[in-house]
N, C-alpha and C positions, 0 to 999 in steps of 0.2 A: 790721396783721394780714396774714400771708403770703397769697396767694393757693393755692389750691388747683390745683394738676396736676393733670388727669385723664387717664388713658392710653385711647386707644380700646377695647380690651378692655375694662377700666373700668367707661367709660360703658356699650357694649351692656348688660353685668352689671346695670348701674343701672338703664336703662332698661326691660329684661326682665323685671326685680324689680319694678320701679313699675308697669309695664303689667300684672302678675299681680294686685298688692295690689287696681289700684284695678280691674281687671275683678271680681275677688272682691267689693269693698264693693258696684258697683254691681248685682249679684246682691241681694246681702242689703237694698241700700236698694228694688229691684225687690219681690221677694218681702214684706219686710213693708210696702209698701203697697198692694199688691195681694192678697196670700196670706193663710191663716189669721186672726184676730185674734190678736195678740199673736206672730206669729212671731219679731219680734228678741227677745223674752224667751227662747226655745228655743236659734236659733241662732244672736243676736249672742255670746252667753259661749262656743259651740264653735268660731266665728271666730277668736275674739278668741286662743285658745289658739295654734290654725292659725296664725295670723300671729306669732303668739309665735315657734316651733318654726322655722314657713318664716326669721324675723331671725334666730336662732338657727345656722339651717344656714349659713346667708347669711355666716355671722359676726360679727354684732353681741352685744356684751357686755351683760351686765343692764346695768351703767354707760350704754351708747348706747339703752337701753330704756327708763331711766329709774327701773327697778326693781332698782336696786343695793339694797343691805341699808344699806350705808355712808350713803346720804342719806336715807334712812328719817326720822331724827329731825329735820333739817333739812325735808322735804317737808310735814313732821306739823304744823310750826309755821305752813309758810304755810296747807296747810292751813285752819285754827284761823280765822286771819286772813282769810283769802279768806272763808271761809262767814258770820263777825261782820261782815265787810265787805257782802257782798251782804243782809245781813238789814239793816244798819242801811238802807242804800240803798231798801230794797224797805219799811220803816217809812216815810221820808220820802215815796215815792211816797204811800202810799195813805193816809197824813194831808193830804197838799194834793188840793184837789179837782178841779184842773187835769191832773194827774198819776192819779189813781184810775181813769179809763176805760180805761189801758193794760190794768190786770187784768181786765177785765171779758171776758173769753175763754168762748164758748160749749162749749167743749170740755173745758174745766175744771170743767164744773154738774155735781160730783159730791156725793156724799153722803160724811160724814167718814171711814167707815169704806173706803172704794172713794177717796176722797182719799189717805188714808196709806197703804195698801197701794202704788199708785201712785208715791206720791214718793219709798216707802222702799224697794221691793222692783223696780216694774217701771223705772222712770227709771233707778237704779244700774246693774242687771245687763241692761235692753234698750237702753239706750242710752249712759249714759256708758264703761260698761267698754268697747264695741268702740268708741267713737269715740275714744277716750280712746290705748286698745291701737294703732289704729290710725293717726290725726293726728298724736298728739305721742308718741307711742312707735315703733312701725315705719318710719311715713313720714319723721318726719324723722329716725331712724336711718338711716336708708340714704342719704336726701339730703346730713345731714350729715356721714356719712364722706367721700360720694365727692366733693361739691361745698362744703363748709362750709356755716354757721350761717346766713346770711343766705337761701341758696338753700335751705334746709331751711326755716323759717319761711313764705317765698313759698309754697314749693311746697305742704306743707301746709295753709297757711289758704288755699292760691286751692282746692285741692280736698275742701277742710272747707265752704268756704260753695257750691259746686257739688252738695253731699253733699244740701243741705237744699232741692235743687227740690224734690220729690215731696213732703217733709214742706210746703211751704208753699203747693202749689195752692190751698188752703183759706183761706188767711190773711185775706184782706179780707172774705171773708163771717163768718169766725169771732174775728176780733177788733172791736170795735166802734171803736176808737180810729185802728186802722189801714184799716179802712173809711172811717172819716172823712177820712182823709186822702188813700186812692188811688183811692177810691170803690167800687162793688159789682159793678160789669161786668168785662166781657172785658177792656179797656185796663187797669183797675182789678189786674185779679186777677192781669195781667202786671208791672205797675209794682210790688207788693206783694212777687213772686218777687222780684224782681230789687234791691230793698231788702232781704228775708230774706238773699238769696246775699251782698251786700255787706256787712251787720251783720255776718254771722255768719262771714264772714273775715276781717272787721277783728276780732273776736274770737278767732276762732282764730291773727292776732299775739298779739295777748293772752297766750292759753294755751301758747301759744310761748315767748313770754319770762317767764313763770309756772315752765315745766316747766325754764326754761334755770338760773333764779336759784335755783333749788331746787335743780335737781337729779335730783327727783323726779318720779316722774309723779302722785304723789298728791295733790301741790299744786293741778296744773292739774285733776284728776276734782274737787276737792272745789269747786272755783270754778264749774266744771261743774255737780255734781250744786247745788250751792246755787243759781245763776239757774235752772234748769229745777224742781228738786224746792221751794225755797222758795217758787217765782213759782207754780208751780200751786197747793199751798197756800195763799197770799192769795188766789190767784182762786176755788180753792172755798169759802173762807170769804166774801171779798165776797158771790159767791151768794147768800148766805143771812143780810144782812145788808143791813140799811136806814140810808142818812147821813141826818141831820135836814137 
């Protein structure tokens, strides 16, 4: 694979463009953890436009978005796949009884109707559409015009699992499985971020090479929306369900 030239011009462009995108996320990751209830429902999907428009100006093709029309039905497949994949996966969890305390998330004790709304309305459009728009659609649109594929993937998942401090303050208190493991305190609740941040850039590879094999960025949202929208789903239903 050829290497990539960058001309100094170039890079400034690049790096002006990536200091924009990711000053903007960390706005909106600030804001909805602090601000309103439910503020990414409002202004992750008006973000998500904004960065559309700002790649756009930029010069990036639907094709570098991932939202060509051309890989539509190719994205559609993995898709299909990705979501059958995470469901079967997320069965075998919670039939072995060694694996079932992952789901047990205090934060998911909801009632069915406030479960599916959630999985199906607030996860889509408050959360996967701009992470989605944003990660593996603008970011590594621009990474990999100006630097190719590889450095577009890094770049992406080191600030895809950076994305998810503020979402994971919580996590040892609110997961029971990962409390177990990094325990309930101060060291605990550090060791827990810093596991969340590493999982969840080793998965943003993942949806890296998701969105690369496709094509599409539908592929990588539906892989997305299925461990986020499926896994709260089992968690609300364990809630309210007793194993002999």
């Amino acid at each position: 694979m050829p290497s990539v030239v960058v001309k100094p011009q170039s890079r400034r462009r690049l790096f002006l463009l990536l200091g924009a995108v990711v000053m903007i996320l960390a706005a909106v990751n600030v804001a909805d953890k602090y601000g309103p209830h439910h503020t990414g429902l409002v202004v992750g999907p008006l973000v998500a436009i904004g960065l559309v428009l700002l790649a756009r100006r930029s010069g990036l093709s639907w094709h570098d978005l991932g939202l060509s029309r051309r890989t539509f039905v190719p994205g559609l497949k993995y898709a299909i796949g990705a979501i059958l994949a995470v469901a079967v996966v997320y069965a075998i969890g919670v039939a072995l009884p060694w694996t079932r305390p992952a789901f047990h998330d205090v934060r998911y004790h909801l009632h069915p109707g406030a479960a599916l709304l959630t999985a199906f309305i607030i996860v889509p459009l408050g959360t996967v559409l701009l992470e989605e728009i944003a990660f593996r659609g603008v970011l590594l649109g621009l990474v990999n015009r100006h630097r190719g594929a590889v450095w577009a993937s890094i770049t992406s998942s080191v600030l895809f699992g950076l994305w998810h401090i503020l979402p994971s303050l919580r996590l040892n208190s609110a997961n029971a499985a990962v409390g177990s493991v990094f325990g309930s305190g101060a060291t605990g609740r550090i060791l827990a971020v810093l596991g969340a941040v590493a999982f969840t850039a080793l998965a943003g590879v993942l949806l890296c090479e998701l969105r690369r094999r496709s094509g599409s960025l539908l592929a990588a949202a539906a892989l997305h929306w299925a461990t986020n929208g499926l896994g709260l789903l089992v968690a609300a239903a364990l809630a309210t369900t007793s194993f002999a």
